[in-house]
Backbone atoms as SQL, in Angstrom:
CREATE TABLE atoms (id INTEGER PRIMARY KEY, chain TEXT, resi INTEGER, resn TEXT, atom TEXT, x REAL, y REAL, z REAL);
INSERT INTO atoms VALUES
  (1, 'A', 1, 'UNK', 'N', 96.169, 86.645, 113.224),
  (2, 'A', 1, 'UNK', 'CA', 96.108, 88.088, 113.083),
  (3, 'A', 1, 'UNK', 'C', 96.951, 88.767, 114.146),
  (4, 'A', 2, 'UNK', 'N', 97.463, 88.458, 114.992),
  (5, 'A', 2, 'UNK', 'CA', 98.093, 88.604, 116.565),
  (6, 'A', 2, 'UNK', 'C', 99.596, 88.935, 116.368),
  (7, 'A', 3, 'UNK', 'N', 99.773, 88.083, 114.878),
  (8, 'A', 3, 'UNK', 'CA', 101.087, 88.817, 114.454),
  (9, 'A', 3, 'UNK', 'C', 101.239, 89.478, 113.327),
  (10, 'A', 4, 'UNK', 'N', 100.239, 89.531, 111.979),
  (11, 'A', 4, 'UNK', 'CA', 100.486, 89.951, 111.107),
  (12, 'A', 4, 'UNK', 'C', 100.378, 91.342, 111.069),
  (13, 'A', 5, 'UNK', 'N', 98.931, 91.788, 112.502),
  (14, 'A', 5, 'UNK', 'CA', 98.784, 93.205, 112.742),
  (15, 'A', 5, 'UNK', 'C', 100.014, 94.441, 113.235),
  (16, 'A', 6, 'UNK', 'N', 100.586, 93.493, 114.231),
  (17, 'A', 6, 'UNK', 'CA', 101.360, 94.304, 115.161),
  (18, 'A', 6, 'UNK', 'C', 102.840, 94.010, 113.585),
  (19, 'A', 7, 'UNK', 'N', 102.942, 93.065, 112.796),
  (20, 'A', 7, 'UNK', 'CA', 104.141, 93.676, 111.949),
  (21, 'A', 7, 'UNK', 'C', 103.678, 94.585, 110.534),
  (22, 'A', 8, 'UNK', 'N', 102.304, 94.524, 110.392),
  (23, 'A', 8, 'UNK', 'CA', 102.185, 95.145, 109.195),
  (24, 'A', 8, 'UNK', 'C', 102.166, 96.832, 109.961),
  (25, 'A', 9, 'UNK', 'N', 101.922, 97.079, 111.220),
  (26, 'A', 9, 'UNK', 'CA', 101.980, 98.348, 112.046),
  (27, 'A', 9, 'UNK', 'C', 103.698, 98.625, 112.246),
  (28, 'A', 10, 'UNK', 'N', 104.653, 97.994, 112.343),
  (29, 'A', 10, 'UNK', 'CA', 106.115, 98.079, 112.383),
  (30, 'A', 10, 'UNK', 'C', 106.706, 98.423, 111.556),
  (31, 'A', 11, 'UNK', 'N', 105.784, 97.697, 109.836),
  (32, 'A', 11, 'UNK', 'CA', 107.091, 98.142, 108.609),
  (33, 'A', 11, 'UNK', 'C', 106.522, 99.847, 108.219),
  (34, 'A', 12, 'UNK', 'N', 105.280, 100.148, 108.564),
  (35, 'A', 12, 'UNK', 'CA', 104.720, 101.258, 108.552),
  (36, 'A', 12, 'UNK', 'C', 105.166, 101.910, 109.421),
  (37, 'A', 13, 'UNK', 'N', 105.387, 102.111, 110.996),
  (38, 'A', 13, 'UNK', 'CA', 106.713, 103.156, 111.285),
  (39, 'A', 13, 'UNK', 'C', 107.785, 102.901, 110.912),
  (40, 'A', 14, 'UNK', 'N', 108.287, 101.452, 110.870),
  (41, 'A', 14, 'UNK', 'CA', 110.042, 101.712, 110.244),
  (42, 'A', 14, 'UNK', 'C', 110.405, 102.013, 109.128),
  (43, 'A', 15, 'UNK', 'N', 109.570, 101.859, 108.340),
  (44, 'A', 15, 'UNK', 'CA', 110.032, 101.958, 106.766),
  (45, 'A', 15, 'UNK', 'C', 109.691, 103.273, 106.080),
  (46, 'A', 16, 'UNK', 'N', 108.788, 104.064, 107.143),
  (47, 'A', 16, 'UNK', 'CA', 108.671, 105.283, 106.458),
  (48, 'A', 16, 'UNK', 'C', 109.524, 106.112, 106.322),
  (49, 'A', 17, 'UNK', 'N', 110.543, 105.914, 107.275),
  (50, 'A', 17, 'UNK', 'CA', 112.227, 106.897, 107.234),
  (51, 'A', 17, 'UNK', 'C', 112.791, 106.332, 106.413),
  (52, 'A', 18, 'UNK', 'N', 113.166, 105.038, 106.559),
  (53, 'A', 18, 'UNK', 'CA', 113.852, 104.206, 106.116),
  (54, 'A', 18, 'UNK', 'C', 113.575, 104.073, 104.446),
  (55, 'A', 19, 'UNK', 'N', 112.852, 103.681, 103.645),
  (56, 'A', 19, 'UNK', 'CA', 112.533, 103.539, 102.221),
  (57, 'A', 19, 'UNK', 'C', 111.802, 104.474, 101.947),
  (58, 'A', 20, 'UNK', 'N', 111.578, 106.044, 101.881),
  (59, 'A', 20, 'UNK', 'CA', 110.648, 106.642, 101.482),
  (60, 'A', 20, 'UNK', 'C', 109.811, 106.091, 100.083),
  (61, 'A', 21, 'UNK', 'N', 108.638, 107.053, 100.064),
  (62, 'A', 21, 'UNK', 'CA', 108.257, 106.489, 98.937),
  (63, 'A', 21, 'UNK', 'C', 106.992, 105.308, 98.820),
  (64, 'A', 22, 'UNK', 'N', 106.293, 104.879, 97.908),
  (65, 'A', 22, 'UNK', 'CA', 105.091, 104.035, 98.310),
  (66, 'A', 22, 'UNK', 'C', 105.191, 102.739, 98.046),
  (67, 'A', 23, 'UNK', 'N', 106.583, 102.067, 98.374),
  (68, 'A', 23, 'UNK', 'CA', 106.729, 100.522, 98.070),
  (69, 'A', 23, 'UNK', 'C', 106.142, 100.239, 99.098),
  (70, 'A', 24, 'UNK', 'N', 106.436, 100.885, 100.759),
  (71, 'A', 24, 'UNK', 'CA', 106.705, 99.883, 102.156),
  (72, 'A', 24, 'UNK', 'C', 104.967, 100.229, 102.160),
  (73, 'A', 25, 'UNK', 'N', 104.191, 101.216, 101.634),
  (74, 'A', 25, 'UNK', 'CA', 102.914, 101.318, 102.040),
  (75, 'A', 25, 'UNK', 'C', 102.501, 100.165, 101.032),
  (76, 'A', 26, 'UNK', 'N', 102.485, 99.411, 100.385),
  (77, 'A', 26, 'UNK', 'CA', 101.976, 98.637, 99.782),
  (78, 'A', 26, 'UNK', 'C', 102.371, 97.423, 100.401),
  (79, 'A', 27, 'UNK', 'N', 103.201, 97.068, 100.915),
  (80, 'A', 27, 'UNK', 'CA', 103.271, 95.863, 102.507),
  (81, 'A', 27, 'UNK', 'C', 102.711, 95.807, 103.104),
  (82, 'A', 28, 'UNK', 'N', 102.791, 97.328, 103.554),
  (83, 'A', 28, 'UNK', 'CA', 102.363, 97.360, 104.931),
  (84, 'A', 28, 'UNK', 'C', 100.083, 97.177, 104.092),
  (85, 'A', 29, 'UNK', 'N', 99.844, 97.538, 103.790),
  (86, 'A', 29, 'UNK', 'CA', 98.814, 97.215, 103.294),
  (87, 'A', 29, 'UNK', 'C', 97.954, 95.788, 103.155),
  (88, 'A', 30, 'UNK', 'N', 98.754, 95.104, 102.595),
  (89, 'A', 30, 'UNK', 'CA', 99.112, 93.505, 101.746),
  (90, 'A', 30, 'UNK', 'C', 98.841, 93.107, 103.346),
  (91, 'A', 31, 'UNK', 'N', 100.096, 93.408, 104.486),
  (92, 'A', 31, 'UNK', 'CA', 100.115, 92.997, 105.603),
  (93, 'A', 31, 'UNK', 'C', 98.689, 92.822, 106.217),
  (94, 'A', 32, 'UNK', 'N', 98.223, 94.493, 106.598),
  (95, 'A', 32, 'UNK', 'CA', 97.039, 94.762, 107.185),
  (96, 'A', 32, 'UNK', 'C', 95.830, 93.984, 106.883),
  (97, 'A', 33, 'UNK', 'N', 95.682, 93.892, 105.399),
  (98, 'A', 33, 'UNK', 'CA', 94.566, 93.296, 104.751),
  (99, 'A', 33, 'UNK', 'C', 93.986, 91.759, 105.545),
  (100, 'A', 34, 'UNK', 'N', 95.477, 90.954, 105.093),
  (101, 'A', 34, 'UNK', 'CA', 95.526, 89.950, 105.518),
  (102, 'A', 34, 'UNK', 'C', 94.717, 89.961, 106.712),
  (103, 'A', 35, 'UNK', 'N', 95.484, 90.489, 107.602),
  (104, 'A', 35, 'UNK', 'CA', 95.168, 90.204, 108.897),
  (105, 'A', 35, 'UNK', 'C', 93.544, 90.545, 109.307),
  (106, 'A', 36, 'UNK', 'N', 93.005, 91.525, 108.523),
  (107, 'A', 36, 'UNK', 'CA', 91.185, 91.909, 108.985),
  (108, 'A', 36, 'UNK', 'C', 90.859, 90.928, 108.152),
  (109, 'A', 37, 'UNK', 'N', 91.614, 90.284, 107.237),
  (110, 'A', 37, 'UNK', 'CA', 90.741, 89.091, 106.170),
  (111, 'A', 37, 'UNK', 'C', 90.702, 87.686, 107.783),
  (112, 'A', 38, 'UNK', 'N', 91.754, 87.375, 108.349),
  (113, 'A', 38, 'UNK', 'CA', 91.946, 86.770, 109.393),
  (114, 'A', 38, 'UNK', 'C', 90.731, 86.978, 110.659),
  (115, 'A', 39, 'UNK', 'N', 90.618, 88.372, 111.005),
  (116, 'A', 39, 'UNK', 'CA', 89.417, 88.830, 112.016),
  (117, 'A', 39, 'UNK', 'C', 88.618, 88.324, 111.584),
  (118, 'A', 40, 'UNK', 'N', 88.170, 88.832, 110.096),
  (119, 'A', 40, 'UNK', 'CA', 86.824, 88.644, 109.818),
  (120, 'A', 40, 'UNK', 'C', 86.357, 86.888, 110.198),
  (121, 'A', 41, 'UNK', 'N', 87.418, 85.808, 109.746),
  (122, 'A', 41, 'UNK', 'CA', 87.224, 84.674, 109.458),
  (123, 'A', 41, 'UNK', 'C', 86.942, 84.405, 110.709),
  (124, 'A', 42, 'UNK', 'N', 87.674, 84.704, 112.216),
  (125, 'A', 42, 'UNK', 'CA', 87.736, 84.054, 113.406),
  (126, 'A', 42, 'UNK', 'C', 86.547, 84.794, 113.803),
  (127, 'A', 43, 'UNK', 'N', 86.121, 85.782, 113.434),
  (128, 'A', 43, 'UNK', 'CA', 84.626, 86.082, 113.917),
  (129, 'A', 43, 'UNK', 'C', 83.368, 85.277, 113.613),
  (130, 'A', 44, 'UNK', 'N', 83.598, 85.106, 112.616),
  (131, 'A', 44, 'UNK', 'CA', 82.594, 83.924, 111.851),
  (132, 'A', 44, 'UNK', 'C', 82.919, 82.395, 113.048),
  (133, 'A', 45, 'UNK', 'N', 83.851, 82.346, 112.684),
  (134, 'A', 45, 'UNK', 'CA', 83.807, 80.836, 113.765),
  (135, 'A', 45, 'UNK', 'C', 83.468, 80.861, 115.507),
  (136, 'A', 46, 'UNK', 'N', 84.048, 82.685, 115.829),
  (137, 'A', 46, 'UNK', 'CA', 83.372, 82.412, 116.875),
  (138, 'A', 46, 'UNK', 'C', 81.728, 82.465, 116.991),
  (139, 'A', 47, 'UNK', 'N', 80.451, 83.100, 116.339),
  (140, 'A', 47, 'UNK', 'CA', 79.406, 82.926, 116.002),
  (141, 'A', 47, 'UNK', 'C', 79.077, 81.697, 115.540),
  (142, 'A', 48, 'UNK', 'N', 80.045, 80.885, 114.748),
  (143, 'A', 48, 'UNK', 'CA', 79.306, 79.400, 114.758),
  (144, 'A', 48, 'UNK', 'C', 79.428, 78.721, 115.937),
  (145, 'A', 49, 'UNK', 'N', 80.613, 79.021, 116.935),
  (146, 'A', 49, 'UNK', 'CA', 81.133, 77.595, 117.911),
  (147, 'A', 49, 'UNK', 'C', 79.855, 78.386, 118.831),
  (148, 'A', 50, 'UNK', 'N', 79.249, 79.957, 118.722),
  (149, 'A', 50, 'UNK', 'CA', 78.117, 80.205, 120.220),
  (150, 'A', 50, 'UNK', 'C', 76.595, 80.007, 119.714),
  (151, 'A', 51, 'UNK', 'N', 76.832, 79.643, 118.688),
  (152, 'A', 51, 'UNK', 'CA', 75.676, 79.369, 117.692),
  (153, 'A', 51, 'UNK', 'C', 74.839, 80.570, 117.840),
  (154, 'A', 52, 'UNK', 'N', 75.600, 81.759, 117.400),
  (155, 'A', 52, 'UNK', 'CA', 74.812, 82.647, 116.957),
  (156, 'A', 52, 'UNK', 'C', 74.333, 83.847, 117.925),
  (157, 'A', 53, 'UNK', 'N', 74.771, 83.322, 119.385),
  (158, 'A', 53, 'UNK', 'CA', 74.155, 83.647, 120.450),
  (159, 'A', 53, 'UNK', 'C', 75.396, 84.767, 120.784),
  (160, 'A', 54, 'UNK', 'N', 75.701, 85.807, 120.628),
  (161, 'A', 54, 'UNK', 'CA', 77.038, 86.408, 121.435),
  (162, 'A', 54, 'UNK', 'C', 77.131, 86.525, 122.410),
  (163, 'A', 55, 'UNK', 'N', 75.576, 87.440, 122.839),
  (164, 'A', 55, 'UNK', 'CA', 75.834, 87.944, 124.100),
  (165, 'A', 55, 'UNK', 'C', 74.338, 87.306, 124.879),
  (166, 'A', 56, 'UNK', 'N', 74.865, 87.336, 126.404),
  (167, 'A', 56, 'UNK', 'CA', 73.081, 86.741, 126.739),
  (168, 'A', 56, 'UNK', 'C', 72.274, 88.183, 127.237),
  (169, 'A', 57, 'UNK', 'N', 70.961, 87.620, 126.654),
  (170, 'A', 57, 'UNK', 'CA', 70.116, 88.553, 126.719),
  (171, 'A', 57, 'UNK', 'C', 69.576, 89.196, 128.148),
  (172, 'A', 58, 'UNK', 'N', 69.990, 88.237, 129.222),
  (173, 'A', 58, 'UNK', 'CA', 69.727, 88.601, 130.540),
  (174, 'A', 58, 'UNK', 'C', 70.997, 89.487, 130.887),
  (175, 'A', 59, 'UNK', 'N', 71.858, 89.335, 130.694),
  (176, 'A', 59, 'UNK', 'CA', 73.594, 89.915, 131.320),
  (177, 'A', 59, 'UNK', 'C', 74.184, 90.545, 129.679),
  (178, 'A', 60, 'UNK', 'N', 73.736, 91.334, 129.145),
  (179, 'A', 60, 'UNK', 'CA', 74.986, 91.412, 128.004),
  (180, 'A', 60, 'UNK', 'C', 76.287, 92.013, 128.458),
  (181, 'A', 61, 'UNK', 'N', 76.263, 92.646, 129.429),
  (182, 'A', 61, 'UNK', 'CA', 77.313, 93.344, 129.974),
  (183, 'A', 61, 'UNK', 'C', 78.359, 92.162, 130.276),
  (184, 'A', 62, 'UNK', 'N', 77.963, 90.945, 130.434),
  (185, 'A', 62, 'UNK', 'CA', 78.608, 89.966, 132.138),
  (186, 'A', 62, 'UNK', 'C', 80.016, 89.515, 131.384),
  (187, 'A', 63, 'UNK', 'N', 80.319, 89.523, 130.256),
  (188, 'A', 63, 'UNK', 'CA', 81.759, 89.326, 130.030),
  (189, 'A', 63, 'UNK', 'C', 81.922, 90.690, 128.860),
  (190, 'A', 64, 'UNK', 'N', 83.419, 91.726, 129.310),
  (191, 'A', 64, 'UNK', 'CA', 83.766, 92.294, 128.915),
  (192, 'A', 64, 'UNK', 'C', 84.590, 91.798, 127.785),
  (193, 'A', 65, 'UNK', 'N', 85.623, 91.182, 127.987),
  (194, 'A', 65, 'UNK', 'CA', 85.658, 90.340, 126.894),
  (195, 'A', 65, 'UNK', 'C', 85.502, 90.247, 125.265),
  (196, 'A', 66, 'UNK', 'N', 83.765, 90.087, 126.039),
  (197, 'A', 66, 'UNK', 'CA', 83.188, 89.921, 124.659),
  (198, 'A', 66, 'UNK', 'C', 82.943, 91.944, 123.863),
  (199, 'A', 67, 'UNK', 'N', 83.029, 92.077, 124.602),
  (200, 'A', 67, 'UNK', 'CA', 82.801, 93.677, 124.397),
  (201, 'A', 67, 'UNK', 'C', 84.147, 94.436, 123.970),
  (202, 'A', 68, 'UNK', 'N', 85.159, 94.137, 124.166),
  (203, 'A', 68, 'UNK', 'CA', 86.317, 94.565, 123.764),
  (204, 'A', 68, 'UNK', 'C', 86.687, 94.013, 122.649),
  (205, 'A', 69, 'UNK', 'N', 86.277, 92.709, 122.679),
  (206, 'A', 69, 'UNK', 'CA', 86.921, 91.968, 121.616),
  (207, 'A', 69, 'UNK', 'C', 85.591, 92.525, 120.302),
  (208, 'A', 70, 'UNK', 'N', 85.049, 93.155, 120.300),
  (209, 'A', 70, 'UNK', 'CA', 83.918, 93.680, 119.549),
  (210, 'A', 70, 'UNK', 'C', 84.138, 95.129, 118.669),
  (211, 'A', 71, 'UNK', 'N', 84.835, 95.870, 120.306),
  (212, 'A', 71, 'UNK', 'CA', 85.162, 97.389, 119.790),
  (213, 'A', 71, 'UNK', 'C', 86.625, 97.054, 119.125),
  (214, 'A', 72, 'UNK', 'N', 87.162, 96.412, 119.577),
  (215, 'A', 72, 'UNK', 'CA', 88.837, 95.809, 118.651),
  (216, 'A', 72, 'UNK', 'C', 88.316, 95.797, 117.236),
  (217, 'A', 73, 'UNK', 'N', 87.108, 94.554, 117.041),
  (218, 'A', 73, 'UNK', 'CA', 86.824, 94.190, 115.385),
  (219, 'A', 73, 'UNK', 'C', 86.339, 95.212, 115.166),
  (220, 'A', 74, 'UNK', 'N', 85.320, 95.960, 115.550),
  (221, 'A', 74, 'UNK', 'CA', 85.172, 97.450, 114.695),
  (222, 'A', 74, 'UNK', 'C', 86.177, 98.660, 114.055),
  (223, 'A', 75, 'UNK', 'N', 87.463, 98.917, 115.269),
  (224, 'A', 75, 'UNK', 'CA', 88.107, 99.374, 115.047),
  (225, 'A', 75, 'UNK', 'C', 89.027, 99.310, 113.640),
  (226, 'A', 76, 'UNK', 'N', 89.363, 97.751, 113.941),
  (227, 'A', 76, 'UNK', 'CA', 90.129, 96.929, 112.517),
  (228, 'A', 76, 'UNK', 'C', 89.507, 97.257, 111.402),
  (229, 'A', 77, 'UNK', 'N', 88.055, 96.752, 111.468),
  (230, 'A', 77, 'UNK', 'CA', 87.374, 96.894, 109.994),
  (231, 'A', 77, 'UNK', 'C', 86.770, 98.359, 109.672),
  (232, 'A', 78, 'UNK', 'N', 86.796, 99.270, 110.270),
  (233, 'A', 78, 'UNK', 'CA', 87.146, 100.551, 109.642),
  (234, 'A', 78, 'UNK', 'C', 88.305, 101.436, 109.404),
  (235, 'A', 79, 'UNK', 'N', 89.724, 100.841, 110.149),
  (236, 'A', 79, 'UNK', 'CA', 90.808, 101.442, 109.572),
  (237, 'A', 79, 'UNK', 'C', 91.080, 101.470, 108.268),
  (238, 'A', 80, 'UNK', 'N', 91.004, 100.565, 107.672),
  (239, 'A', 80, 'UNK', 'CA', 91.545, 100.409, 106.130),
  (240, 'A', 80, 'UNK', 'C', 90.545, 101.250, 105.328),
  (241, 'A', 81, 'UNK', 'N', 89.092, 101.261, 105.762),
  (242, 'A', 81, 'UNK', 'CA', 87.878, 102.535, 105.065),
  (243, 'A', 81, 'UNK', 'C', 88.818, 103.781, 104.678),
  (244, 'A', 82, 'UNK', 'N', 89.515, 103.823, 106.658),
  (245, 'A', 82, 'UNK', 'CA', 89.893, 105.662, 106.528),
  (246, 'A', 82, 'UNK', 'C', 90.909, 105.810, 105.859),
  (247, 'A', 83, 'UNK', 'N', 91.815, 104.775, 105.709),
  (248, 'A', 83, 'UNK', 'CA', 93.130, 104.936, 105.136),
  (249, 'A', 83, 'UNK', 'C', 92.780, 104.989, 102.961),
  (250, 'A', 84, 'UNK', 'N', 91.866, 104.543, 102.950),
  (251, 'A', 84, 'UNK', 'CA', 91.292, 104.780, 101.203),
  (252, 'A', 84, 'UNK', 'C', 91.325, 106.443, 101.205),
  (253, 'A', 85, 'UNK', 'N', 90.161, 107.113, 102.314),
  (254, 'A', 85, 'UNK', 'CA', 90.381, 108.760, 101.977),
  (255, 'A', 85, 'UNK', 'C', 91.803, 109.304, 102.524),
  (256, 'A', 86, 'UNK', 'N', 92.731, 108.611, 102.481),
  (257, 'A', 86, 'UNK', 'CA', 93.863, 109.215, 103.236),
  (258, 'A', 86, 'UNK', 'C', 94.174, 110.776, 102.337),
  (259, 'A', 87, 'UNK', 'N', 94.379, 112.199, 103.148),
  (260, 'A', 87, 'UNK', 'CA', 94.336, 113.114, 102.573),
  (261, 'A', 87, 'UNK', 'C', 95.727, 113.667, 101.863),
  (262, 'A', 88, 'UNK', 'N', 96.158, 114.200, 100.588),
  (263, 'A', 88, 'UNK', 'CA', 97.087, 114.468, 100.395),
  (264, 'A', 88, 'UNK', 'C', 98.401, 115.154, 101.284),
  (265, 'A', 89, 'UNK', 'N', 99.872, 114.984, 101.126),
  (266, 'A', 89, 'UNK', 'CA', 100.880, 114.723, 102.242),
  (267, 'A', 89, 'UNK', 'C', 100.486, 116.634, 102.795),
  (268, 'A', 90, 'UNK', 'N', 100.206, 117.203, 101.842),
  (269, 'A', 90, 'UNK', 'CA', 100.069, 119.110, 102.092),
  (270, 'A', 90, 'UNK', 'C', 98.768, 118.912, 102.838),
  (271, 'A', 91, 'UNK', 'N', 98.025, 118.540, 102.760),
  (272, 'A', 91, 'UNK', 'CA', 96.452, 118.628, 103.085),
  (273, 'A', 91, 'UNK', 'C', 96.418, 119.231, 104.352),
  (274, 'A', 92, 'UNK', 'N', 95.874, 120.161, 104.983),
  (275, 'A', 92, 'UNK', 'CA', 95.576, 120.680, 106.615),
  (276, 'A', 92, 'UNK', 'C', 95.432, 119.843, 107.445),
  (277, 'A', 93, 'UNK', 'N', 94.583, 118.673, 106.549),
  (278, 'A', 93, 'UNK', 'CA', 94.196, 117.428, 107.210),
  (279, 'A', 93, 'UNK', 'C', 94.607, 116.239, 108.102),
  (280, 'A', 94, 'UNK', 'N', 95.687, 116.242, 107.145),
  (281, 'A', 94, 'UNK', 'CA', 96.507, 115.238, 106.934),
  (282, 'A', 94, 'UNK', 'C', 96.974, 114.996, 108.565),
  (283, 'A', 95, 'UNK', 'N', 97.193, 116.291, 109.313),
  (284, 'A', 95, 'UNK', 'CA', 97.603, 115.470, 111.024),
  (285, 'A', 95, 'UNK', 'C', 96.781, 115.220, 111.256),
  (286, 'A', 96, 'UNK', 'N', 95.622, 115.453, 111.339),
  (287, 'A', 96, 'UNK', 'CA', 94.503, 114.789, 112.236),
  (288, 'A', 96, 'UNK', 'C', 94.096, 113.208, 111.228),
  (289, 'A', 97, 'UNK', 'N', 94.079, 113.349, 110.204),
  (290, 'A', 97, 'UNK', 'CA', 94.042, 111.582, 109.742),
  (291, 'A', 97, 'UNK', 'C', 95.102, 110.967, 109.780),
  (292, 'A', 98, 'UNK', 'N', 96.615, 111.293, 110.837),
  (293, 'A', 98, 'UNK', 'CA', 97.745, 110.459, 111.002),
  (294, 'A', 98, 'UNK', 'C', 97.433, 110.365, 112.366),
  (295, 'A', 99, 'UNK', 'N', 96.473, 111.268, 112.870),
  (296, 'A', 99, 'UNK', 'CA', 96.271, 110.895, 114.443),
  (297, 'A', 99, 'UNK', 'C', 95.517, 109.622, 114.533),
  (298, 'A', 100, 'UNK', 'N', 94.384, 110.188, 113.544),
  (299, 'A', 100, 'UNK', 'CA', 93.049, 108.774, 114.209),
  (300, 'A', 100, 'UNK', 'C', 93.525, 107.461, 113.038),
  (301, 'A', 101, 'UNK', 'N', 94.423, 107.643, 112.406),
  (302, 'A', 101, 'UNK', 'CA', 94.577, 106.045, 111.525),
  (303, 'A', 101, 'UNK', 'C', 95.531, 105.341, 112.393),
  (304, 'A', 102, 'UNK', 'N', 96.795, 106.623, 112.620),
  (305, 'A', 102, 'UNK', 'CA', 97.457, 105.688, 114.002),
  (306, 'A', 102, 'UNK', 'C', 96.902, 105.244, 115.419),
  (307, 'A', 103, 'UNK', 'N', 96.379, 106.383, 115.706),
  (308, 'A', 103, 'UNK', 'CA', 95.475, 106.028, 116.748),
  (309, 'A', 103, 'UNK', 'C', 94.870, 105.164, 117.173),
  (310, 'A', 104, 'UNK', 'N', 94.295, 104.448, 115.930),
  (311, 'A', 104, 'UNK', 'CA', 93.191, 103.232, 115.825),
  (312, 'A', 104, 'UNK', 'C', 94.097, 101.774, 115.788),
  (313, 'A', 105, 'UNK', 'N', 95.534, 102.131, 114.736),
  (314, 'A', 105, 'UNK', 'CA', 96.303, 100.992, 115.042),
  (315, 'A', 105, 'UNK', 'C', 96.961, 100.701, 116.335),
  (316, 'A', 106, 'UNK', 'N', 97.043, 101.631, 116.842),
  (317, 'A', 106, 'UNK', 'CA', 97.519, 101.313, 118.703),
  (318, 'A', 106, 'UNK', 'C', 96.315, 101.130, 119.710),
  (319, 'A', 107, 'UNK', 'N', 95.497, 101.407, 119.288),
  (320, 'A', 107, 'UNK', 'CA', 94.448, 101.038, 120.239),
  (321, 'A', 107, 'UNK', 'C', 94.615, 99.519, 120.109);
């Protein structure tokens, strides 16, 4: 996911000048997917290799780590939610859902 994210985020700024139109958003999509289909999977394996255990119940704080790498997978698996209501190109809206969809991909 380490690379499919950061290029399915590239053809989506480069290609939006470059090819107008909704071919490169359907890459860049295809791209994205992939890659939270990827999160999702390495999340699962990391819960099997801690058997279940994420965080310890005495210290949950004691590796950040694990806490970043948490707010990262949240982030991922609700971008693609917001990008379904994406608001029409006129919409009032529309900057503030190019703020927080990009937003969320650079975080």
């Amino acid at each position: 996911w380490g690379f499919l994210v950061p290029l399915g985020m590239s053809i989506a700024l480069m290609c939006k000048s470059v090819c107008p139109g909704k071919p490169f958003v359907y890459v860049h999509l295809s791209i994205m997917l992939s890659g939270l289909l990827l999160v999702c999977i390495s999340l699962i394996f990391i819960f099997i290799h801690a058997e279940g255990k994420w965080l310890n119940s005495y210290k949950p704080l004691s590796n950040p780590h694990k806490i970043m790498g948490l707010i990262a997978f949240v982030v991922i698996a609700l971008n693609p939610f917001g990008a379904v209501f994406t608001p029409n190109i006129e919409s009032k809206w529309r900057p503030l859902f190019n703020f927080a969809h990009g937003g969320a991909g650079f975080f």
